[in-house]
Backbone as a chain_set.jsonl record, in Angstrom:
{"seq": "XXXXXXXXXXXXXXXXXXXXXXXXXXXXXXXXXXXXXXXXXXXXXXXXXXXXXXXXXXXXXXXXXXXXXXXXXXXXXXXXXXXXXXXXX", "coords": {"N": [[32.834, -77.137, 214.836], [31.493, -75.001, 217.223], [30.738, -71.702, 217.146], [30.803, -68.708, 219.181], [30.443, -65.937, 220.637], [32.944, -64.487, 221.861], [34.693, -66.916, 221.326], [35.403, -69.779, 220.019], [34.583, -73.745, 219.815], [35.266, -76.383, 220.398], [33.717, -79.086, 218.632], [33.878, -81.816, 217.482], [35.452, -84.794, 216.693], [37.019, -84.769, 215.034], [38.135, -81.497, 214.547], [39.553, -79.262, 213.171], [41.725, -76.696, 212.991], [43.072, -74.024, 211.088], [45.81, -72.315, 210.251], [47.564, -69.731, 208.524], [50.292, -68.055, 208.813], [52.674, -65.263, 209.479], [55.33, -65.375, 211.064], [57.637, -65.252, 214.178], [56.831, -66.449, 216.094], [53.738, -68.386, 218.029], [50.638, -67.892, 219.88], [48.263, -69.33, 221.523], [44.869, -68.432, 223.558], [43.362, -70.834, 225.569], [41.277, -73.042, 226.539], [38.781, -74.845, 228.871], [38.823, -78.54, 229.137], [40.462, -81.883, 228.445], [41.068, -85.617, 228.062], [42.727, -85.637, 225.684], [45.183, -84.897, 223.543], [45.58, -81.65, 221.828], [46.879, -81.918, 218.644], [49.628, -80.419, 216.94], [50.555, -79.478, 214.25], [52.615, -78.464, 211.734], [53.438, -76.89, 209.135], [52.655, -79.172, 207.483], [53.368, -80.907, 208.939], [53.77, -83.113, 211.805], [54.191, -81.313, 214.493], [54.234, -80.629, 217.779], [52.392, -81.853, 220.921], [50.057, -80.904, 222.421], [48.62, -80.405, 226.241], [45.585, -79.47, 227.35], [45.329, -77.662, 230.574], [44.719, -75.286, 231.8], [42.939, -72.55, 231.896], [44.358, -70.021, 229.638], [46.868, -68.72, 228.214], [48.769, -70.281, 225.611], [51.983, -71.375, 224.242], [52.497, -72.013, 221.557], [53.409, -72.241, 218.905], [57.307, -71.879, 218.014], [59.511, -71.026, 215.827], [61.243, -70.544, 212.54], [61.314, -67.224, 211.184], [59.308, -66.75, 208.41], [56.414, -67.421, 206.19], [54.267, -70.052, 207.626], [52.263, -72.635, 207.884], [50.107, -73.421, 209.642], [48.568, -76.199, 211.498], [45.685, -77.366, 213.862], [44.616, -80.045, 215.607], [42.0, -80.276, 217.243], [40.634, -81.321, 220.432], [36.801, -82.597, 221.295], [35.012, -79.913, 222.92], [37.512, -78.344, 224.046], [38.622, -74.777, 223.867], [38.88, -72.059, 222.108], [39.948, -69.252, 222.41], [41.827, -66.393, 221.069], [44.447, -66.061, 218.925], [47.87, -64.547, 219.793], [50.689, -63.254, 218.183], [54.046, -63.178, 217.979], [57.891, -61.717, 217.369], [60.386, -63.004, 218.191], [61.906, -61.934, 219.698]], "CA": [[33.078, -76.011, 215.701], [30.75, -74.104, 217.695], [31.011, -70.146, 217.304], [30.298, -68.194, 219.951], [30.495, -63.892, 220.17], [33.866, -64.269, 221.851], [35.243, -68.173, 221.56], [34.82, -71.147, 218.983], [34.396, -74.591, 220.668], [35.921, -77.745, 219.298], [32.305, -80.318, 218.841], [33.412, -83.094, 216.929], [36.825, -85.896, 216.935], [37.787, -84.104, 213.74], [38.19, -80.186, 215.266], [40.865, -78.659, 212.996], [41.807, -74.732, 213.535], [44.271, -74.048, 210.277], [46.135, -70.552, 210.176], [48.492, -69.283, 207.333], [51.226, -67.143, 209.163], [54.314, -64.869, 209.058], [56.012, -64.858, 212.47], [58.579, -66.953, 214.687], [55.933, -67.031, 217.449], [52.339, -68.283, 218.084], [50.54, -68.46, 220.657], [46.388, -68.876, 221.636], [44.212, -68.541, 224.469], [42.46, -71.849, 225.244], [40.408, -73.092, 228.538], [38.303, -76.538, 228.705], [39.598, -79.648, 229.597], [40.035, -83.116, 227.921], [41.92, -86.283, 228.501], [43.239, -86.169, 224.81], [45.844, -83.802, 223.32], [45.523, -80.618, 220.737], [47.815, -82.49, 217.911], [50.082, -79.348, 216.112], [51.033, -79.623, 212.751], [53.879, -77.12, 211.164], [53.97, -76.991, 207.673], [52.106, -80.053, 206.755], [54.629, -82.356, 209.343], [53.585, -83.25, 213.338], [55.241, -80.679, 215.51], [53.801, -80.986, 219.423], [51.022, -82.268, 221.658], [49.472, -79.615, 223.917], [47.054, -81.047, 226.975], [45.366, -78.018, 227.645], [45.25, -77.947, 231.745], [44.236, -74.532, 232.522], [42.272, -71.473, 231.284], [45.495, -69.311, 230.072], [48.099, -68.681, 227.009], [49.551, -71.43, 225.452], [52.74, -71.056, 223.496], [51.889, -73.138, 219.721], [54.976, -72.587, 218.046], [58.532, -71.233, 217.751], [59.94, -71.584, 214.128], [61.812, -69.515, 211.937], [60.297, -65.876, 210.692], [58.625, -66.659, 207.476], [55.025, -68.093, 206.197], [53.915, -71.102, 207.771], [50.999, -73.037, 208.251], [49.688, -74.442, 211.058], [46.989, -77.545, 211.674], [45.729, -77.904, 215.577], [43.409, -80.946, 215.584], [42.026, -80.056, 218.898], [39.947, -82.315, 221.103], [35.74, -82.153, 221.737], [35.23, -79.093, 224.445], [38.226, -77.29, 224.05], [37.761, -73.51, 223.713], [40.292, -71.553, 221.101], [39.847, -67.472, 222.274], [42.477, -65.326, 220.408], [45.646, -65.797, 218.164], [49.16, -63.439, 219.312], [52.005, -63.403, 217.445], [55.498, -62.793, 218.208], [58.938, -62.107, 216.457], [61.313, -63.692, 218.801], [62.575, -60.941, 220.429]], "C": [[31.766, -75.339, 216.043], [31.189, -72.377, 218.006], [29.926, -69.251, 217.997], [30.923, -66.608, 219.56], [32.321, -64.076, 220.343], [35.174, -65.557, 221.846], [34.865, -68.796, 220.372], [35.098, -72.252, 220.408], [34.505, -75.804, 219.879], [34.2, -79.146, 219.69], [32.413, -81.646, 218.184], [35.285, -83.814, 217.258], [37.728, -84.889, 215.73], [37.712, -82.479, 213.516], [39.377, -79.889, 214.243], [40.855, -76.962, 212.965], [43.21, -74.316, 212.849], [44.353, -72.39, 209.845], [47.896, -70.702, 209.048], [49.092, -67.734, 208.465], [52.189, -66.354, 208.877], [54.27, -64.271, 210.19], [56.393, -66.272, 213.221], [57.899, -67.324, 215.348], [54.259, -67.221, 217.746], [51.721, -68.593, 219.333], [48.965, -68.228, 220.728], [45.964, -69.396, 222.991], [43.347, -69.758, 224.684], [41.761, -72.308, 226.436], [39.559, -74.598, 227.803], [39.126, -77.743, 229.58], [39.53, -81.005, 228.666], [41.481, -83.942, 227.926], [42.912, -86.43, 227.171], [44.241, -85.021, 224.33], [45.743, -83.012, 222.495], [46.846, -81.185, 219.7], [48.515, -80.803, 217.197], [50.713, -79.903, 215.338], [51.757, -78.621, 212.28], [54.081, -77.372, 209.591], [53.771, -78.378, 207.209], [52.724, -81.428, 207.493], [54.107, -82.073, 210.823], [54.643, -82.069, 213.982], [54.958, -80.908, 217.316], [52.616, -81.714, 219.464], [51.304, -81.174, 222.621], [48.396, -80.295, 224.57], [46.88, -79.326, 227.611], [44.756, -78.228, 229.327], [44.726, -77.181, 232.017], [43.424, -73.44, 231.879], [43.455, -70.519, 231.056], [46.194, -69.552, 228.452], [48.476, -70.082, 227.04], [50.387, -71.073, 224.296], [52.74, -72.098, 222.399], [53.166, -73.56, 219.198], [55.935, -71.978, 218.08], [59.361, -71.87, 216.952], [60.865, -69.962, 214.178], [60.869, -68.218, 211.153], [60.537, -66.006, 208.908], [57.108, -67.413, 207.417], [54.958, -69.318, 206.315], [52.477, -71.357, 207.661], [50.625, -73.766, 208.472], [48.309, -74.854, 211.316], [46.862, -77.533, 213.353], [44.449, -78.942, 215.278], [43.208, -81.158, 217.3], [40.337, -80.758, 219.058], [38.193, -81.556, 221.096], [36.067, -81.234, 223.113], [36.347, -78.334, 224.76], [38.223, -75.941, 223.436], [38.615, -72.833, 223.402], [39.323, -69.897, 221.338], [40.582, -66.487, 221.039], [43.781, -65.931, 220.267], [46.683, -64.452, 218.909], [50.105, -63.947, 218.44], [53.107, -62.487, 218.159], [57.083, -63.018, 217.392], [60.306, -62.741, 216.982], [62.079, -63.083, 219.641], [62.385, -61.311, 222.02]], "O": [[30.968, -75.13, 215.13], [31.852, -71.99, 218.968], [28.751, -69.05, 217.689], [31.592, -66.237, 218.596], [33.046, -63.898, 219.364], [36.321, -65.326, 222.229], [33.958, -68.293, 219.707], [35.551, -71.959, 221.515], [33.872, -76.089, 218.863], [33.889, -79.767, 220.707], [31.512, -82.484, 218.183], [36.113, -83.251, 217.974], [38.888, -84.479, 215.776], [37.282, -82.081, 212.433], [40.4, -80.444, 214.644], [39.851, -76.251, 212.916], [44.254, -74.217, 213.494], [43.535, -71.593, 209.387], [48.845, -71.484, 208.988], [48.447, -66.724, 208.746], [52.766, -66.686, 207.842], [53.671, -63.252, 210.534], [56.021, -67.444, 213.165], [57.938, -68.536, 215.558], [53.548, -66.218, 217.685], [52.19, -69.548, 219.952], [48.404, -67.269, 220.198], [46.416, -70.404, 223.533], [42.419, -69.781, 223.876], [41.874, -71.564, 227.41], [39.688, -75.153, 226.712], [39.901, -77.607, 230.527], [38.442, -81.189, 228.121], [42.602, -83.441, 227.847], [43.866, -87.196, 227.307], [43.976, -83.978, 224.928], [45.817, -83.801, 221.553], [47.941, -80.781, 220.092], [47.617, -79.991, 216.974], [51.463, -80.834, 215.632], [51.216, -77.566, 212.61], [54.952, -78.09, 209.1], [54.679, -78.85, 206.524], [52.697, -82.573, 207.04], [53.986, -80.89, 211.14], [55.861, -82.15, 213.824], [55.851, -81.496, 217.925], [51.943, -82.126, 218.518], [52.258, -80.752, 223.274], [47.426, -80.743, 223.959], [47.63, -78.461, 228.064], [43.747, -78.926, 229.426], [43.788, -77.576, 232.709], [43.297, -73.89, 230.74], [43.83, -70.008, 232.111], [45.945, -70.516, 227.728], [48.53, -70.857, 227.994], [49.831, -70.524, 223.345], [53.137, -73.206, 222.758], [53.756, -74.633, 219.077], [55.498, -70.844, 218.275], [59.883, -72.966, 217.161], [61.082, -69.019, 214.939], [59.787, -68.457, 210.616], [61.492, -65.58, 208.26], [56.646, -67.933, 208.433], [55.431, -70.0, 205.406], [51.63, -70.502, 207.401], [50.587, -74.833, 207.86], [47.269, -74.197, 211.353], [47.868, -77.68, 214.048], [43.414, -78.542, 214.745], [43.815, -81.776, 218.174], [39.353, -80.759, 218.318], [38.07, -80.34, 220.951], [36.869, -81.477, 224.015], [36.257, -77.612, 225.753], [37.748, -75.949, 222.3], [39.469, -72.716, 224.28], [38.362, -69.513, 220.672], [39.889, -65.923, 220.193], [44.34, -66.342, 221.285], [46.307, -63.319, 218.609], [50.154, -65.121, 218.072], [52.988, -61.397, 218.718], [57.45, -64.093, 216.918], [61.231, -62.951, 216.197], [62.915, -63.688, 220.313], [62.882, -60.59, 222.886]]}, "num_chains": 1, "name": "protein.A"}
């Protein structure tokens, strides 16, 4: 990872970005481009592929409201801004 003031920056094949949660909803800001997909992981088990297309929110996960924790093995050149959370409402 490359850390910048207001971004990190995924620099190698093996990019992971692992968060310990409590909430049904995740979602993070991401921008870049690459032909390969952001793999998500849920609790230690594959959950999506995200191709990140545009500069803009991307919705991560929607689970049940307790502590998870979530793996993104995200591609060279993709650009992880800011974590929300949401309770499902």
């Amino acid at each position: 990872w490359n850390v910048e003031q207001e971004y990190i920056e995924a620099r190698g094949e093996d990019s992971y970005l692992d968060l310990n949660f409590l909430a049904t909803d995740v979602y993070l800001v991401l921008s870049g481009s690459s032909t390969d997909p952001i793999a998500v992981y849920l609790d230690g088990h594959p959950y999506k592929t995200i191709y990140v297309d545009s500069d803009r929110k991307y919705d991560i996960v929607h689970t049940s409201y307790q502590r998870h924790q979530l793996s993104l093995k995200t591609p060279p050149g993709i650009k992880a801004y800011a974590f929300t959370f949401g309770d499902g409402e």
